[in-house]
C-alpha positions as CSV (number, residue, x, y, z in Angstrom):
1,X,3.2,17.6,0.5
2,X,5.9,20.3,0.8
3,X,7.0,20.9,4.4
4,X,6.3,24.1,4.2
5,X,3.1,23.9,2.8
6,X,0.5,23.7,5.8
7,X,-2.2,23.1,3.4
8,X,-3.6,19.3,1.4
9,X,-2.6,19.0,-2.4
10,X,-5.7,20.3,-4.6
11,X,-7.6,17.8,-6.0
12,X,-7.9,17.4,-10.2
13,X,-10.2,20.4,-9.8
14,X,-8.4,22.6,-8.1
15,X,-10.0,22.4,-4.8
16,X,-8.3,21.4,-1.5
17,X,-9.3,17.7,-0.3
18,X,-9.7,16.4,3.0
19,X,-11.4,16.3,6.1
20,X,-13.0,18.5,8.4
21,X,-10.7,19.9,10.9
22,X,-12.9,19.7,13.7
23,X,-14.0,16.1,12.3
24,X,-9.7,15.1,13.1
25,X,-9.8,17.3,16.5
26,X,-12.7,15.6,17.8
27,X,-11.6,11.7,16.6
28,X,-8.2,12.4,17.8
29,X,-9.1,14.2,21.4
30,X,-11.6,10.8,21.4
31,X,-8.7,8.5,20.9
32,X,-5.6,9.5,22.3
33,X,-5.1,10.5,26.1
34,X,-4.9,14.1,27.1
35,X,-1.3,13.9,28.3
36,X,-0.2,12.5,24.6
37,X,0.5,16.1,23.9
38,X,-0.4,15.6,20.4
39,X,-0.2,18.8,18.1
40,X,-3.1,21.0,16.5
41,X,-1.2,22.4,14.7
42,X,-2.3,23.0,11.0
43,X,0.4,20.9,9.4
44,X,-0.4,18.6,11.7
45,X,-4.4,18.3,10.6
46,X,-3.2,18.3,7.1
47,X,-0.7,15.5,7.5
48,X,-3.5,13.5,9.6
49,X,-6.1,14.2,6.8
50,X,-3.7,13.5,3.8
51,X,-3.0,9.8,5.6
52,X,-6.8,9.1,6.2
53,X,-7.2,10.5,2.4
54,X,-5.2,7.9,1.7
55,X,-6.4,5.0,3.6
56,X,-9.9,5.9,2.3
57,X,-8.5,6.1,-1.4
58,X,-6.7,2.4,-1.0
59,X,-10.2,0.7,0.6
60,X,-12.2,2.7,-2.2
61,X,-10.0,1.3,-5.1
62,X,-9.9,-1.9,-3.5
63,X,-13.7,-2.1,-2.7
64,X,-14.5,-1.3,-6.7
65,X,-12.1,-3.8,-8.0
66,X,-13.8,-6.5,-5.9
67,X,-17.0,-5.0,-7.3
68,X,-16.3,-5.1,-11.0
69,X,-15.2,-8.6,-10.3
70,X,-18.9,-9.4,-9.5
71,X,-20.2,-7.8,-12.1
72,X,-21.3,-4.3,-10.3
73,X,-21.1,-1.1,-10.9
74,X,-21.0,0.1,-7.4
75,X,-19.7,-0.3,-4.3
76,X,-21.6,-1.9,-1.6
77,X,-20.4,-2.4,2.1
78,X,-19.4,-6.4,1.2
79,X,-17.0,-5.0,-1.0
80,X,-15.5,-2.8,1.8
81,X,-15.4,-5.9,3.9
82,X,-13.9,-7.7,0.7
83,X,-11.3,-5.5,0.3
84,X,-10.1,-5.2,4.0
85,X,-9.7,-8.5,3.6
86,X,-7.7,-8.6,0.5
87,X,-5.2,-5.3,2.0
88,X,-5.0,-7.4,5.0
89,X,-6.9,-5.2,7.8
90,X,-8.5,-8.4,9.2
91,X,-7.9,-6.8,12.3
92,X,-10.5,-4.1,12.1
93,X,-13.0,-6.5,10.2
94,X,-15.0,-7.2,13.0
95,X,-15.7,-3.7,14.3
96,X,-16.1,-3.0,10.6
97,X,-18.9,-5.9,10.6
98,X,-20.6,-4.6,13.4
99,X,-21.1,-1.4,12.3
100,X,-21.8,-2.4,8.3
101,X,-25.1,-4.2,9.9
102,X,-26.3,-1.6,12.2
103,X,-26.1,0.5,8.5
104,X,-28.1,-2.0,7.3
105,X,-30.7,-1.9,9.7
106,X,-31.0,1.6,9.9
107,X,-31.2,2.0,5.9
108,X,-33.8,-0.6,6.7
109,X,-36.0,1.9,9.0
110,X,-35.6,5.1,7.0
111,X,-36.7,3.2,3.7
112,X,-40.2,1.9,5.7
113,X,-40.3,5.5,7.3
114,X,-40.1,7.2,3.5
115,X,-42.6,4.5,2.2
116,X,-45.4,5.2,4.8
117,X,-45.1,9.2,3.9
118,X,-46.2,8.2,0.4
119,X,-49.4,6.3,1.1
């Protein structure tokens, strides 16, 4: 990214990539303590979103190379797990866990809410 360039690198189709600037406000006003004095400036939301682009990017790869191992063709939330593993983020696997079953139990309840509306 050039440092004068407040804006993310397009993507292969031209578009800018990223996340949602309020989505970064809101996680990092959750996070770090008023009195960090942490910048809002735009360069700084671009900088923020290129590194979670990035982190994203490296589980995604990761989680579809432990896929194709298997034999699949897409990613399921045991690769995630897998592949944070594997890159060595054992530290976050148990939040990661906890959250990858609540999924499941929810996707669990829509799917029987969807099946009784077609009776």
């Amino acid at each position: 990214m050039d440092s004068d360039d407040d804006t993310l690198p397009p993507s292969a189709d031209g578009q800018e990539i990223g996340f949602p600037k309020s989505s970064l406000h809101k996680l990092l006003s959750t996070i770090l303590p008023a009195e960090s004095g942490y910048s809002t400036t735009p360069r700084t939301f671009a900088f923020i979103s290129q590194c979670a682009l990035e982190f994203t990017h490296l589980i995604a790869a990761q989680a579809n190379e432990c896929a194709e191992k298997k034999g699949k063709n897409a990613i399921g939330g045991e690769h995630v797990i897998e592949a944070m593993q594997e890159l060595g983020f054992e530290n976050y696997l148990k939040l990661v866990k906890e959250e990858y079953e609540k999924h499941k139990e929810y996707t669990k309840v829509i799917r029987r809410i969807y099946s009784f509306q077609w009776l």
